[in-house]
N, CA, C and O of each residue as an XYZ file, in Angstrom:
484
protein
N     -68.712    116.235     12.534
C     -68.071    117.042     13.539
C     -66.788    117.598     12.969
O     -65.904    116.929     12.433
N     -66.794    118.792     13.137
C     -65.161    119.676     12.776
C     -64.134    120.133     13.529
O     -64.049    121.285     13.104
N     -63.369    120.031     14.283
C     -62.664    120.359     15.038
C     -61.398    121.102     14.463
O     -60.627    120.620     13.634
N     -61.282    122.694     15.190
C     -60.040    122.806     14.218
C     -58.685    122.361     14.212
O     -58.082    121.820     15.139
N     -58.299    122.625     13.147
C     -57.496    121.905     12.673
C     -55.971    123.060     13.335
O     -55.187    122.733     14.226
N     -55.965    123.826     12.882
C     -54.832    124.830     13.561
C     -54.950    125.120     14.907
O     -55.980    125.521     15.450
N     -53.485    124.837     15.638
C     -53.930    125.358     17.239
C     -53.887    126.977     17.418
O     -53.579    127.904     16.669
N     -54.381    126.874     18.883
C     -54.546    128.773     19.182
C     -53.465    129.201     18.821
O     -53.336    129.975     17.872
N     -52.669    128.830     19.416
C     -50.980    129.585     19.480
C     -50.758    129.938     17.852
O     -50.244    131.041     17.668
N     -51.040    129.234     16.758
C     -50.543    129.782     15.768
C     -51.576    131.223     15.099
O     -50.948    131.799     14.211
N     -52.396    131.593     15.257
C     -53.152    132.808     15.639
C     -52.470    134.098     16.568
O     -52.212    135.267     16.280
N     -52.295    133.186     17.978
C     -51.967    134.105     18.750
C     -51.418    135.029     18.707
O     -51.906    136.039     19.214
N     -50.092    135.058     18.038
C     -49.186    135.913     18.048
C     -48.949    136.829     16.874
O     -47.956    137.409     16.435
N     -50.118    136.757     16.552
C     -50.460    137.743     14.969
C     -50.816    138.814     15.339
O     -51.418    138.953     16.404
N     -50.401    140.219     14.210
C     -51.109    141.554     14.609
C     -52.465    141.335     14.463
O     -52.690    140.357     13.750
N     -53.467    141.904     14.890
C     -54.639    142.231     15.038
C     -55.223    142.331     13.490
O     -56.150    141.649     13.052
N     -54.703    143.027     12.982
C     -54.785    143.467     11.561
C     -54.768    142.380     10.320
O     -54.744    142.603      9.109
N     -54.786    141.222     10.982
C     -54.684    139.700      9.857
C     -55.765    139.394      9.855
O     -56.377    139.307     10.919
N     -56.221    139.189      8.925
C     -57.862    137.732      8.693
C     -57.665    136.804      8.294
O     -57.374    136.555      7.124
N     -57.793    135.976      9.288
C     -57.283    134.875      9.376
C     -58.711    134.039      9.082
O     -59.668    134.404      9.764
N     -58.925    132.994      8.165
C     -59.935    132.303      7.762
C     -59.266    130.987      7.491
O     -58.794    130.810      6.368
N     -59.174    130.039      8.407
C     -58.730    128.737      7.858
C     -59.083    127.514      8.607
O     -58.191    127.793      9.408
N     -59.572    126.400      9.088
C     -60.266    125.742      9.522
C     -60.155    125.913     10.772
O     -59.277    125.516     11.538
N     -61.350    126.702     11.017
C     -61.561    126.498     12.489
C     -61.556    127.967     12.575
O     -62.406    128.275     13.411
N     -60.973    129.036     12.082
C     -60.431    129.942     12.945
C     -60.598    131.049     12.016
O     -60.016    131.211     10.943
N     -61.602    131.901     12.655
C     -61.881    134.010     12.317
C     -61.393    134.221     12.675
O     -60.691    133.531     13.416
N     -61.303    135.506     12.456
C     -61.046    137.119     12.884
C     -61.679    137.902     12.794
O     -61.655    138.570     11.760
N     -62.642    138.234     13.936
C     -63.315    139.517     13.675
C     -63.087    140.226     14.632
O     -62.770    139.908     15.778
N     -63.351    141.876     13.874
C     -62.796    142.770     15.113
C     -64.474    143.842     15.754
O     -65.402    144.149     15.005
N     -64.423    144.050     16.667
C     -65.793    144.597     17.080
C     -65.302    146.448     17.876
O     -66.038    147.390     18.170
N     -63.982    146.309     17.969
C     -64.284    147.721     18.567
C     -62.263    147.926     19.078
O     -61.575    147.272     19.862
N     -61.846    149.409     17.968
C     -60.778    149.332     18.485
C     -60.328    150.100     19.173
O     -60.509    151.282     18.880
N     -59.429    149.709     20.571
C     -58.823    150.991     21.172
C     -57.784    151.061     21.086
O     -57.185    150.095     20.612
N     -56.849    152.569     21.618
C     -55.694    152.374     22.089
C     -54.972    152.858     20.980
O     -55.463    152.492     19.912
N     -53.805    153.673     20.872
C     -52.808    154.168     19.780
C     -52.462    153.336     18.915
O     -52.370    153.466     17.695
N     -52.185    152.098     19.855
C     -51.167    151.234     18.846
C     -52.402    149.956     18.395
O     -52.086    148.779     18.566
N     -53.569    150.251     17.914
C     -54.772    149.516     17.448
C     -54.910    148.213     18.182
O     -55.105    147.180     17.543
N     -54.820    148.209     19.467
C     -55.572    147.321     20.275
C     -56.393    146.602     20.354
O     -56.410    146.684     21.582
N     -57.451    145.643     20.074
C     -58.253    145.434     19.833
C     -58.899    144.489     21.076
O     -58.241    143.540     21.501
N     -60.063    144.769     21.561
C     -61.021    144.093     22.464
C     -61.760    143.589     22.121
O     -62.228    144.004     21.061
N     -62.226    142.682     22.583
C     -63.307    141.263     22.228
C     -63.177    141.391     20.724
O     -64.218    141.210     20.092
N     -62.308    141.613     20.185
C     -62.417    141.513     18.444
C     -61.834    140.171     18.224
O     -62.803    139.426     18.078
N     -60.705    139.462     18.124
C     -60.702    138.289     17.868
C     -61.404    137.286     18.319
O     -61.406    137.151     19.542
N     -62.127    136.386     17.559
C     -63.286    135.265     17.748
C     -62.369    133.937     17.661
O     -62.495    133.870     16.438
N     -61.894    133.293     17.834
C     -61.048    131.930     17.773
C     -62.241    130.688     17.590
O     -62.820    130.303     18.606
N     -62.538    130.153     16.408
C     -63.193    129.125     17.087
C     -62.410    127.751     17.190
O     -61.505    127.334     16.467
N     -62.877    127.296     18.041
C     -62.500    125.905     18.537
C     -62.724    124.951     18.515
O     -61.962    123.998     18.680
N     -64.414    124.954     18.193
C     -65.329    123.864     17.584
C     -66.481    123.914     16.987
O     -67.307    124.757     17.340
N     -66.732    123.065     16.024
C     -68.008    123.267     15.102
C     -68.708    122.110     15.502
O     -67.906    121.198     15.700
N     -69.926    121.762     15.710
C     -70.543    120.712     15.991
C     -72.251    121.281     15.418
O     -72.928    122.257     15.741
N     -72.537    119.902     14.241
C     -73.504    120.877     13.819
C     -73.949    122.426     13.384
O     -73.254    123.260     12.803
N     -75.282    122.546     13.834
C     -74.858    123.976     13.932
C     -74.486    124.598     14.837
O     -75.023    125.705     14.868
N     -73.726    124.401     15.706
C     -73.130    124.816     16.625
C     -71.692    125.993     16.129
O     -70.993    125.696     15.160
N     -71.473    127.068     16.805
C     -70.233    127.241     17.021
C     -69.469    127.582     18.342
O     -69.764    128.706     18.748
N     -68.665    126.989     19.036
C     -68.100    127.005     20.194
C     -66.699    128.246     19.855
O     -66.015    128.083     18.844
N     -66.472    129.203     20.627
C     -65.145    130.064     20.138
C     -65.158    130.600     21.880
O     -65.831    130.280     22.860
N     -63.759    131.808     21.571
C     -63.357    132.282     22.451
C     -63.556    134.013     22.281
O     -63.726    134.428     21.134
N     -63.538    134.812     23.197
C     -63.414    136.345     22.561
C     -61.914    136.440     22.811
O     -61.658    135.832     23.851
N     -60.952    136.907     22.322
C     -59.838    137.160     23.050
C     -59.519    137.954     24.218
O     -58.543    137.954     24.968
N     -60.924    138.843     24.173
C     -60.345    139.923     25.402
C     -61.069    139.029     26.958
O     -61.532    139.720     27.865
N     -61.066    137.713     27.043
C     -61.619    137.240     27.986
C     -60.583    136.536     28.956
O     -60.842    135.897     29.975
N     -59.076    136.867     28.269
C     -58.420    136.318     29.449
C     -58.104    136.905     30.685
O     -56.982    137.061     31.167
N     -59.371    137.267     31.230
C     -58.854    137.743     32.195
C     -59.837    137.185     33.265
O     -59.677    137.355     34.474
N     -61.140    136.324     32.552
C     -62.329    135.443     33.482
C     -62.250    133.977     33.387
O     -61.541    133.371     32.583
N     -62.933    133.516     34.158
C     -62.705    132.037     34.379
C     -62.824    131.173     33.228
O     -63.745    131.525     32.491
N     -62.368    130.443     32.946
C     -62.608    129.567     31.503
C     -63.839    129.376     31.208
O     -64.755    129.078     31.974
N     -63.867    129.553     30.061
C     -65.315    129.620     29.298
C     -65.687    129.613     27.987
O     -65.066    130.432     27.309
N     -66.667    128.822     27.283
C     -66.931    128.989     25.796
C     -68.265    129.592     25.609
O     -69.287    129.362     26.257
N     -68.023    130.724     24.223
C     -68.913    130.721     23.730
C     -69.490    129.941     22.780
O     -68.681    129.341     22.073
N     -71.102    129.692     22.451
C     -71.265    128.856     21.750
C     -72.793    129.988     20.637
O     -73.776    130.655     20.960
N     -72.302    129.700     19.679
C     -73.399    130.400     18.578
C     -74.399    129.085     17.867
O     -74.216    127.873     17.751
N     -75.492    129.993     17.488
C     -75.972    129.133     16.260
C     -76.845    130.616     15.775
O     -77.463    131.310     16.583
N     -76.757    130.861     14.551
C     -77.478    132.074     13.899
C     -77.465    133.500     14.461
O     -76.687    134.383     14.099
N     -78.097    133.576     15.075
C     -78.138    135.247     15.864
C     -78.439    134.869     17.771
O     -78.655    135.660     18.688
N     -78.347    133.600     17.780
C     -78.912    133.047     19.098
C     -76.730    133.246     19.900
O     -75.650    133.654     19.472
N     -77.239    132.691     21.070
C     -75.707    132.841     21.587
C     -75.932    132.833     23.139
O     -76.774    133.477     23.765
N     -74.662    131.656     23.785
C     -74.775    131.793     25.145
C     -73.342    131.237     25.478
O     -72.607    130.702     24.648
N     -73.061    131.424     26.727
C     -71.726    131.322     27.576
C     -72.218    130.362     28.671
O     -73.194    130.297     29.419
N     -70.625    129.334     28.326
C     -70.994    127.893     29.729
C     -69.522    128.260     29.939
O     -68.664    128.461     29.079
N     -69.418    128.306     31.322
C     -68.142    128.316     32.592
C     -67.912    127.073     32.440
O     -68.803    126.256     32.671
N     -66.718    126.708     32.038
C     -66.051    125.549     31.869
C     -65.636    124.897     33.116
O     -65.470    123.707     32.847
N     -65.328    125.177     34.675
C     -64.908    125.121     35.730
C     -66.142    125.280     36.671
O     -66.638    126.370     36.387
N     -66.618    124.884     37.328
C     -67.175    123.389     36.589
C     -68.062    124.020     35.557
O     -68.029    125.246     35.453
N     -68.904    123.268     34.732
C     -69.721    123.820     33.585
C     -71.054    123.753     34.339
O     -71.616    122.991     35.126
N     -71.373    125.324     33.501
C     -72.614    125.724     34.416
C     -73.114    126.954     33.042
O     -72.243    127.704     32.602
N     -74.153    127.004     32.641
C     -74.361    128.255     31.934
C     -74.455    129.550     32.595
O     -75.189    129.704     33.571
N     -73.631    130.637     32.031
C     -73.619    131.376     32.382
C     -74.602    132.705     31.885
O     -74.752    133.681     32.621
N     -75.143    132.616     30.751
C     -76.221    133.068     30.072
C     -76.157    132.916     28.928
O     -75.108    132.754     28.304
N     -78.098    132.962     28.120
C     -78.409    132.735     26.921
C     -79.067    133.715     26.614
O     -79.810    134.435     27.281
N     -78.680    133.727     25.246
C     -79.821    135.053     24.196
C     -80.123    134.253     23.777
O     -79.098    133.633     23.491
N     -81.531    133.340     23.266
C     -82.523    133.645     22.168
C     -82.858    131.935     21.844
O     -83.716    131.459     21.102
N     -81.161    130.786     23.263
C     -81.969    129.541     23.061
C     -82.873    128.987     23.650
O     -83.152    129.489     24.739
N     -83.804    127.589     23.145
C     -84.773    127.561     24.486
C     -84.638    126.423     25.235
O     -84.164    125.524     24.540
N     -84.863    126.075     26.395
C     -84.358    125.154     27.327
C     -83.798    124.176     27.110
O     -82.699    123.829     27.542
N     -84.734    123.448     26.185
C     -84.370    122.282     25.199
C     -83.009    122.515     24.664
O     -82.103    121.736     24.958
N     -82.856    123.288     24.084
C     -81.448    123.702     23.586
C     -80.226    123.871     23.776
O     -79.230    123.471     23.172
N     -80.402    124.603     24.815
C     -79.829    124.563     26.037
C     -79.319    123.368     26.525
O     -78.105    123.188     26.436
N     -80.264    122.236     27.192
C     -79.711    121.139     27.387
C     -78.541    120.212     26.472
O     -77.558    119.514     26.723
N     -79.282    120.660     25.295
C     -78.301    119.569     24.332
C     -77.161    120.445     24.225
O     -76.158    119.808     23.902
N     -76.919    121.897     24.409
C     -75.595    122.531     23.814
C     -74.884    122.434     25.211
O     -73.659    122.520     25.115
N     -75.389    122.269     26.546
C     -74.959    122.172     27.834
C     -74.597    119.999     27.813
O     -73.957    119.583     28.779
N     -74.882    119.332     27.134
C     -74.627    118.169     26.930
C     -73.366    118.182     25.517
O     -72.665    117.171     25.482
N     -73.206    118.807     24.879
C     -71.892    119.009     23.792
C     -70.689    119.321     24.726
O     -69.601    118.747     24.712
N     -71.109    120.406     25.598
C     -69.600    121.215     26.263
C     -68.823    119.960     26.905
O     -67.652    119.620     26.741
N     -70.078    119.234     27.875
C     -69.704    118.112     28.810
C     -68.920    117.066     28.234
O     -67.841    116.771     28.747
N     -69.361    116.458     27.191
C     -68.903    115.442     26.137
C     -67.376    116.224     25.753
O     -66.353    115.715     26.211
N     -67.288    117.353     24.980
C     -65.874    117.939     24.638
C     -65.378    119.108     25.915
O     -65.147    120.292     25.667
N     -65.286    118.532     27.197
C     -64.909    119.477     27.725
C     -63.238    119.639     28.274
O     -62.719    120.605     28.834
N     -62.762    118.599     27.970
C     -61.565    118.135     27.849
C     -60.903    118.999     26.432
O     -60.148    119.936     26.688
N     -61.027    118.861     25.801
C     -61.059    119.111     24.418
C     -61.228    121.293     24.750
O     -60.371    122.073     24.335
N     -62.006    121.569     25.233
C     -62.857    123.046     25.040
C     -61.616    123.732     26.270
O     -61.114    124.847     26.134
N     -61.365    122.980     27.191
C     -60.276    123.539     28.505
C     -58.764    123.801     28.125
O     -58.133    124.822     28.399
N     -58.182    122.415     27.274
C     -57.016    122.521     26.457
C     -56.671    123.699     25.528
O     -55.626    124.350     25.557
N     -57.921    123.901     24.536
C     -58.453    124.837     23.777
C     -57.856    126.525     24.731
O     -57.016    127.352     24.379
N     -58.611    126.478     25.810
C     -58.841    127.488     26.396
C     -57.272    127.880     27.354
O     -56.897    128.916     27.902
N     -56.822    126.889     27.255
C     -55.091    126.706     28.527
C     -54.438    126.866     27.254
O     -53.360    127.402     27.511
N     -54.510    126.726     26.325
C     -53.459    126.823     25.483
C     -53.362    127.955     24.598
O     -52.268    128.223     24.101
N     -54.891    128.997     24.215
C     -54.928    129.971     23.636
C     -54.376    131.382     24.395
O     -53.514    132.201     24.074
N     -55.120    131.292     25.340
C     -54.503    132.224     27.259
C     -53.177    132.140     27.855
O     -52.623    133.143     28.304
N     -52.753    131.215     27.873
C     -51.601    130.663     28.690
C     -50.380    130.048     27.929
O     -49.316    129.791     28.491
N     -50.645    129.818     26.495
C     -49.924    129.471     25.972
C     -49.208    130.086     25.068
O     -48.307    129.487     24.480
């Protein structure tokens, strides 16, 4: 199990324009707006590695209820942290589901802090 090692906040307050690669934690950018290079859902934060798992954040999501994304390959789905509930999946199958909906539960303490402290902090 990997947990990163750097908190959100030291990310946070970076221009957009950094690639940041260091345990735990991308940068990717998906689409930019705005004069002063804005960037939406482009920063990826991750927060946790478990297996093949990856648990992250988009940045442009502070504005919905707490929530992780969680990857493995090209597959990908969103669990509402408050209470945890999936909110949708591309490409896992039930089975899968269960066990990545049994990870959040186990670190959800851990995934909320994550999420209060990258947003709010």
């Amino acid at each position: 199990m990997e947990i990163a090692a750097k908190s959100p906040s030291a990310i946070k307050g970076r221009h957009p324009c950094y690639s940041v690669i260091s345990l735990g934690y991308t940068d990717q950018y998906t689409q930019q707006l705005g004069e002063h290079g804005q960037y939406e859902r482009g920063i990826m934060p991750t927060v946790l590695r478990l297996g093949p798992y990856r648990f992250f954040f988009y940045a442009g999501d502070r504005d919905e209820p707490s929530h992780v994304h969680v990857q493995r390959e090209n597959k990908l789905a969103k669990f509402w942290l408050d209470p945890i509930r999936l909110r949708r999946s591309r490409g896992f199958s039930r089975t899968e589901i269960r066990r990545i909906h049994k990870l959040v539960n186990e670190h959800h303490t851990s995934l909320v802090e994550a999420w209060n402290e990258y947003f709010r902090g």
